[in-house]
C-alpha positions as CSV (number, residue, x, y, z in Angstrom):
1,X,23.8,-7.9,-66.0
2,X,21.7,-6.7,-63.2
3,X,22.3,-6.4,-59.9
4,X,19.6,-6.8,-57.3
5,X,19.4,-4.6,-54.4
6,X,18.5,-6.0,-51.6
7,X,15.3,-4.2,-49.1
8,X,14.9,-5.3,-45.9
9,X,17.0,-6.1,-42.7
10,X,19.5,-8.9,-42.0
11,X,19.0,-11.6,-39.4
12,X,22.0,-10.2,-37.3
13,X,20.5,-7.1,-37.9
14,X,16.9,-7.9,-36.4
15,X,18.6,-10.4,-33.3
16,X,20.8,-7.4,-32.4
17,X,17.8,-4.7,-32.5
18,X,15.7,-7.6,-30.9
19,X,18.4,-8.0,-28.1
20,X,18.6,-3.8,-27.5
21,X,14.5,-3.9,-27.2
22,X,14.9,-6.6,-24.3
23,X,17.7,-5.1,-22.5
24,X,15.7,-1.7,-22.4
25,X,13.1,-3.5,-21.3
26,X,14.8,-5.1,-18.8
27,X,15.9,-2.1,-17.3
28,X,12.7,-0.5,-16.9
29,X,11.0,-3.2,-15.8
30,X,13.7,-3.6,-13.0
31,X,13.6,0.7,-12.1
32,X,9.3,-0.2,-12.2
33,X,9.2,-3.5,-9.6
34,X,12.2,-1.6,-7.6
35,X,9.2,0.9,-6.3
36,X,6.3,-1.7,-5.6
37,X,7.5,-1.9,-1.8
38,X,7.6,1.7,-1.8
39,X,4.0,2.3,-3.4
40,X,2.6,-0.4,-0.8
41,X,4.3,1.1,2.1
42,X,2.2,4.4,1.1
43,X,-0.7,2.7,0.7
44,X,-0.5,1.3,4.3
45,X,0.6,4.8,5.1
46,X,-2.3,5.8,4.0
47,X,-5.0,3.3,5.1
48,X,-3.3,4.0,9.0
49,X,-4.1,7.7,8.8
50,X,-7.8,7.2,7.0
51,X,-8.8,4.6,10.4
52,X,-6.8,6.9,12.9
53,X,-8.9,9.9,11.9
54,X,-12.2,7.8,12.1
55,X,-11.2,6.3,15.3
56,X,-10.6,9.9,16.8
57,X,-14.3,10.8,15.0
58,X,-15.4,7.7,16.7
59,X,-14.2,8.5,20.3
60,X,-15.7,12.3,19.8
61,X,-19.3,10.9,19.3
62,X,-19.3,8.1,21.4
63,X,-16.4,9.1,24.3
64,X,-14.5,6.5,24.1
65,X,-12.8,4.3,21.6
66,X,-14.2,0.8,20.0
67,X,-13.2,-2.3,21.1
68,X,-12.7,-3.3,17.3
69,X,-12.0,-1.8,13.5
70,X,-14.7,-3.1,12.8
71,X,-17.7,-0.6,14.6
72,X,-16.1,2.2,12.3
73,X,-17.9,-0.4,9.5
74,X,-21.1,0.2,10.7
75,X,-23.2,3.9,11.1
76,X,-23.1,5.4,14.4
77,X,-26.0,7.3,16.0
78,X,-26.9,10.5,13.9
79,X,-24.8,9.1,11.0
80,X,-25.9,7.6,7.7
81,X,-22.8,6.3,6.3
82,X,-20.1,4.2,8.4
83,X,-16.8,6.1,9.3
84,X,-14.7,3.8,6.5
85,X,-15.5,3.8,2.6
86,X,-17.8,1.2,1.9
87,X,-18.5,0.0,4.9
88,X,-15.4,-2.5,4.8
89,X,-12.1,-2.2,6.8
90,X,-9.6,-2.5,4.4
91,X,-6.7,-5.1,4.5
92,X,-3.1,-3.7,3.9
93,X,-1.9,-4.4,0.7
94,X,-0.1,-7.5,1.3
95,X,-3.5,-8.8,2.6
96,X,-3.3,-8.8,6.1
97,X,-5.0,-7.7,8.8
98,X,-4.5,-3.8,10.1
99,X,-3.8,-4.3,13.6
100,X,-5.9,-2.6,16.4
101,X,-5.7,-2.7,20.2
102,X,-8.0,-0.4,22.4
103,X,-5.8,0.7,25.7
104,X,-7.0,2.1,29.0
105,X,-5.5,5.9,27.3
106,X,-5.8,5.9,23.6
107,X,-4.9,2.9,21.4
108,X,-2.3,1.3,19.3
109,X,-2.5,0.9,15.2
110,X,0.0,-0.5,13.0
111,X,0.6,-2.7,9.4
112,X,3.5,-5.9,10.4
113,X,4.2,-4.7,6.7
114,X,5.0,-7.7,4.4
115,X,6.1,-10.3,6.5
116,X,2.7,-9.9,8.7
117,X,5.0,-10.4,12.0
118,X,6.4,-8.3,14.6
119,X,9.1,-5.9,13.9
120,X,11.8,-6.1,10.6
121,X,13.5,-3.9,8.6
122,X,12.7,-2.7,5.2
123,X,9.5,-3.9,3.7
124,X,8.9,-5.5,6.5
125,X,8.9,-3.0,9.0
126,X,5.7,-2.1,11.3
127,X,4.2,0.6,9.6
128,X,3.1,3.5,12.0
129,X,-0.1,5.9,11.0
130,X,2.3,8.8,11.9
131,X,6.3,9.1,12.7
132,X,7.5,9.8,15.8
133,X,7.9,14.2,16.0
134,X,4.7,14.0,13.2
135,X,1.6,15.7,14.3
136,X,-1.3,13.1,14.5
C-alpha cells in the first residue's frame, strides 16, 4: 500500500502565518502614523520660514511690511514672479489659514497647529517660524 505525502500547508498553519503578517503590520503601521504629527509640524516649520524670508524681501523693496500674505502672491515692482511659489499662499497642513499680523515694528507669524486655536500643547501648539535663541 501506498502512502500519500501530503504538499502544501495546513489551515492552522496558513491562520498562524496569516496572524504574524498582521501583527507585523500592525506595528509598522502604528511606528508610521506615530510620525504624521511630526512630519506636519515640519512642514508648517517650513512654510513659516519660506513667508518670513519673503516678507523680510518684501519690506527691503517696498520699506515696509504688507498689510496681508497675500501681496507676497502677487509680483512687486522690478519682479516677474510673486515672492511665494505659484503665486498662492499656502495653507498649513491641517488646512488652515497661516496667521499674519503687520505691527507698528515688525510683525507676528504663526500656525494654531492642528486645533486652529490659540495656544495647546503637542500637535496643537502655535507653531513659530523660528525658536526663541534661533537666528531669524
Amino acid at each position: 500500500m501506498k502512502t500519500r505525502t501530503r504538499r502544501g500547508f495546513t489551515l492552522i498553519e496558513m491562520m498562524v502565518v496569516i496572524t504574524i503578517i498582521a501583527v507585523l503590520a500592525g506595528g509598522v503601521a502604528l511606528f508610521l502614523f506615530g510620525h504624521v504629527g511630526e512630519a506636519r509640524t515640519a512642514k508648517a516649520k517650513a512654510d513659516l520660514v519660506q513667508l518670513d524670508e519673503a516678507l523680510s524681501y518684501y519690506r527691503i523693496k517696498k520699506g515696509s511690511y504688507p498689510d496681508s500674505l497675500e501681496e507676497l502672491a502677487k509680483p512687486i515692482e522690478g519682479q516677474e514672479e510673486p515672492l511665494v511659489k505659484g503665486g498662492k499662499i499656502p495653507k498649513d497642513p491641517w488646512g488652515n489659514e497661516y496667521v499674519y499680523q503687520k505691527l507698528d515694528k515688525g510683525f507676528e507669524l504663526k500656525c494654531l497647529g492642528a486645533d486652529g486655536a490659540e495656544g495647546g500643547e503637542g500637535e496643537n501648539a502655535d507653531i513659530l517660524p523660528y525658536e526663541e535663541g534661533e537666528e531669524e
